[in-house]
N, C-alpha and C positions, 0 to 999 in steps of 0.2 A: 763370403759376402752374401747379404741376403737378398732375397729375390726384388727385385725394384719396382717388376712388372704389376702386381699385384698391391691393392691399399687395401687394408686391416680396417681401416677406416671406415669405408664407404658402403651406405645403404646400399641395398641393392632395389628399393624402393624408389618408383618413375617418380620426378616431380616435377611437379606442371607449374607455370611460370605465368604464360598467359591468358586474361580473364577475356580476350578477344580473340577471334581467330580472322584469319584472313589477312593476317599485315603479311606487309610485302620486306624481305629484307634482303640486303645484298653483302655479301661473304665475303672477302678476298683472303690468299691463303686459304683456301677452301679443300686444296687438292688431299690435305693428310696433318694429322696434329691434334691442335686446339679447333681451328678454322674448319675443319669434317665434324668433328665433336659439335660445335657449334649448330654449326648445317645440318647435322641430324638430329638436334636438338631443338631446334626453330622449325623444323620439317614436323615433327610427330606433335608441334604447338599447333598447326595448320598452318603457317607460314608460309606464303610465296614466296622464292626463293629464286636469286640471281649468286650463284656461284663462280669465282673467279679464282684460277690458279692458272701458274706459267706448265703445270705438267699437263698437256692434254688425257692423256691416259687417268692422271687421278683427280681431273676434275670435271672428269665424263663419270669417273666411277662413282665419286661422289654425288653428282646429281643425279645417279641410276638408285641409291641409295636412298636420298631423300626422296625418290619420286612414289617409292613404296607409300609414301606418308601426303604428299601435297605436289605441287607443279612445280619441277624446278628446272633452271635454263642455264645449263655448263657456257661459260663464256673463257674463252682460254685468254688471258691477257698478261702483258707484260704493266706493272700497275705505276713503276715509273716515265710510262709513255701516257702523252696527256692526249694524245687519243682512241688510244686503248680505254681509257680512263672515261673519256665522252661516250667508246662506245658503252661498254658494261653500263653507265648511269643511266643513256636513253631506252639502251632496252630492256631495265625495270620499270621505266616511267611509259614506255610503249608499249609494253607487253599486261602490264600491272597498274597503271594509271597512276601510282604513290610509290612515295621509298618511306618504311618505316621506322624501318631500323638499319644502320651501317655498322661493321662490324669489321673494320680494320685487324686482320690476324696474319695477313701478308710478312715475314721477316725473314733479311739476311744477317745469319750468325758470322763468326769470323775463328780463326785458328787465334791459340795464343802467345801474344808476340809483343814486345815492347814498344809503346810511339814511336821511338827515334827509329827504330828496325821494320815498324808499318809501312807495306808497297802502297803508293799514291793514290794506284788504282785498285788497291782494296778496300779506299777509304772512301774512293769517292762512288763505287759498287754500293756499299753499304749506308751512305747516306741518298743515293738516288732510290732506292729501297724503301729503307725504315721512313725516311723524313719526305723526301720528296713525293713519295707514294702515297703515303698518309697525308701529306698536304694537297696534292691532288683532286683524291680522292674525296675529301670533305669540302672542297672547293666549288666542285660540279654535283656532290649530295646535299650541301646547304643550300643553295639555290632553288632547288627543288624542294625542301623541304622550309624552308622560308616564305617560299609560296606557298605552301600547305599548311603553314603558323605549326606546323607539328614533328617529331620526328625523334630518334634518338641515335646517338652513335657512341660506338665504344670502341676503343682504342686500346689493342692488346701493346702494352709497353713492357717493363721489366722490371724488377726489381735494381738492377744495374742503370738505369734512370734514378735510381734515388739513392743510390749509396755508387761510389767509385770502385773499381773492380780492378785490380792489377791486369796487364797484358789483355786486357779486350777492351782499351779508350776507345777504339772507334765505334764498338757496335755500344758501347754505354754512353756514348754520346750524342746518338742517334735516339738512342732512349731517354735521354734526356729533353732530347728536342722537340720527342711527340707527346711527353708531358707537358712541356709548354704550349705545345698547339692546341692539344686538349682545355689545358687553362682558357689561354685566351679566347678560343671559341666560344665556352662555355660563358664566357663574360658578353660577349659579342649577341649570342645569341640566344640563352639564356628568357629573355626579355620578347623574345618571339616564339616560347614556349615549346623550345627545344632542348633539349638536354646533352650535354657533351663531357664521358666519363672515360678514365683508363682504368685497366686492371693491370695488375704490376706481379706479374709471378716471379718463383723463382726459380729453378732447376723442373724442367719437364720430361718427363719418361717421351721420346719422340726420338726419331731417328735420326735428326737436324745434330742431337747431342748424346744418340746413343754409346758413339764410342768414348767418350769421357764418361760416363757413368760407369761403361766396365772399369774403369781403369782407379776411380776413387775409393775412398772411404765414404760412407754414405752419414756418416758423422757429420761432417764438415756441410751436408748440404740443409744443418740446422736442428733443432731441437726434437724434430720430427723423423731426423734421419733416412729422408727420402726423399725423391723426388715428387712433383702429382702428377697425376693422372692425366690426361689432356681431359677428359670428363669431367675433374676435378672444375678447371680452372673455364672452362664452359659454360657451367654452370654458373658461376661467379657472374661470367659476361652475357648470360639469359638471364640471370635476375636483374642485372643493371639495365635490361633494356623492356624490363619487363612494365607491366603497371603497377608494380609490387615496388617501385623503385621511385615512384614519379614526384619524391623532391631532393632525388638525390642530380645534384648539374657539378658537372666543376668535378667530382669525387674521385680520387685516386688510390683505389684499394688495393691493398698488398695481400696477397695472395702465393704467399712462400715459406710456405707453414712454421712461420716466426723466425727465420735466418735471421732477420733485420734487427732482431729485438737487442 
């Protein structure tokens, strides 16, 4: 099997994203993944940073990493409690005065198993998570960024949002839900000159799915035959939130090195 950890692909060249420093942005999923990728990506932009993850450990570690680069503030939160939720937003807006960017990366995967054989309470774990987390969370970052007529957020969805997945309905349904959220936000708010995007990966090299990766053909994970990078797919959600990006509202980019096709 070939090595997965590694992309043949990827420059090894920084790319800077953006043309302003100083925005303030807040992480969730921050502790390890896409969501650190992220946060050390937004960190070495000059980014103020509010970092949230449920592992204290890795998302102290991560804010010790961004802090190399700008000010960042580990807040440990569970992101489907709505006042864990209050507190992480306030203290961007207390500490940092603006939110700029929100960057929903927070997700519960699931084992694979068929609807009628899915536990209750696996189902309803996984939408207080993916859906009720991301609805949360844009709920107490539009406000604030409503009042600022500015703002951007992006929303780490799936590829499994847009196509149906045998033996994982609940977390592709979950995926399906924060596309729609994404959607109608981006309709809603759109017109107050906010911008509201998802990125839609497919197979990510991360620990959430390392042991299915040993276990494939790396065929099957598309025409690319691999999985990305958590850098990979980072990037994708620093340009979406960047000024590089500012008439893209509503966009739902797939980001799964062509499975879908």
């Amino acid at each position: 099997m070939p090595n997965l950890t590694h992309s043949p692909f990827r420059s090894t060249q920084e790319v800077r994203f953006m043309e302003t420093t100083k925005r303030t942005a807040i992480i969730t999923g921050a502790g390890a993944g896409v969501g650190r990728a992220v946060a050390l990506t937004l960190a070495k932009e000059g980014c103020n940073l509010v970092v949230v993850g449920r592992s204290e450990q890795n998302t102290t570690e991560t804010a010790a990493l961004a802090s190399q680069y700008t000010n960042a503030i580990p807040i440990v939160a569970d992101i489907g409690s709505e006042a864990d939720t209050i507190r992480y937003v306030n203290t961007a807006i207390e500490q940092f005065g603006k939110i700029d960017i929100f960057v929903n990366s927070a997700a519960r995967f699931q084992p694979y198993v068929l609807l009628a054989d899915t536990d209750t309470e696996l189902f309803d774990d996984i939408m207080r998570i993916n859906v009720k987390g991301t609805f949360l969370g844009m709920k107490y970052v539009l406000r604030q960024m409503a009042a600022q007529k500015s703002g951007v957020i992006v929303n780490v969805a799936s590829r499994d949002g847009l196509f149906s997945e045998p033996a994982l309905g609940s977390y592709s349904t979950s995926k399906h839900a924060m596309i729609g959220l994404t959607k109608n936000a981006a309709t809603e708010y759109g017109p107050m000159g906010i911008r509201v995007c998802a990125v839609c990966p497919g197979a990510i090299n991360t620990k959430m799915i390392a042991d299915i990766l040993e276990t494939i053909d790396p065929t099957i994970l598309g025409p690319m035959a691999r999985p990305a990078e958590p850098q990979e797919i980072a990037d994708v959600v620093c340009y979406l939130a960047s000024e590089k990006a500012t008439y893209l509202n509503g966009a739902i980019v797939r980001a799964d090195g062509g499975k879908g096709l």
